[in-house]
Each structure stands twice: as C-alpha cells, then as structure tokens.
C-alpha positions in Angstrom: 10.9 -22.5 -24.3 12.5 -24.5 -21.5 15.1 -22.4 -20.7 12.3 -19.6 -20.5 10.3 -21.7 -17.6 13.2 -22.4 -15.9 13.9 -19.1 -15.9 10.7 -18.1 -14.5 11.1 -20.4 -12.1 13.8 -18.8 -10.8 13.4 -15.5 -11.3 9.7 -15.2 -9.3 10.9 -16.7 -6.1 14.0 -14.1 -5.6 12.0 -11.1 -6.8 8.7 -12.1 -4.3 12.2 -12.6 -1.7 13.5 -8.9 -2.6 9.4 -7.2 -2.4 9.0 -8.8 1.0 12.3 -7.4 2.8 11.2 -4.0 0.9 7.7 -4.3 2.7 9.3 -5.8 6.0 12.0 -2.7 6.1 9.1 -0.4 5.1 6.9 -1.2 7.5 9.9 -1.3 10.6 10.9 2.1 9.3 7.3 3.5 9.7 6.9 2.1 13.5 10.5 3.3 14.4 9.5 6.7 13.5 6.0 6.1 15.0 7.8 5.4 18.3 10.0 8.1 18.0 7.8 11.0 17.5 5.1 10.0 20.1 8.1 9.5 22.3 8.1 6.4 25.4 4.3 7.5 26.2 2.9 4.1 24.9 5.2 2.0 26.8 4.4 3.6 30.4 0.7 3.6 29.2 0.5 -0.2 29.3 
C-alpha cells in the first residue's frame, strides 16, 4: 500500500505538469491563429 501512495505521489504532480503545457500550447496556438487571420489590425488599433 505504500509503494501505491508513493506512487500517487508521483504520478499526480507530472501528469497535472503534462495537462497544463497541453492547455498552455492550446491556448498559444488558438491566439497565434487568432492574430493571423484578423491580420496586424488590432495592433494599429490601439
């Protein structure tokens, strides 16, 4: 049962780790294209 926790222990931390950079690299990827398609208008708006 030990081993088990430990294991858990580990486990959670890296696989929380590997969600987040899939959420960060999903969320860059949907601006990028964002920008992209509605072209440099937003940065000579401001």
């Amino acid at each position: 049962m030990k081993i088990r926790k430990n294991f858990l222990k580990v486990r959670v931390p890296t696989i929380l780790e590997f969600v987040r950079k899939i959420v960060i690299c999903g969320i860059s990827h949907i601006l990028k294209t964002d920008l992209q398609s509605s072209g440099s208008n937003l940065f000579l708006e401001k």
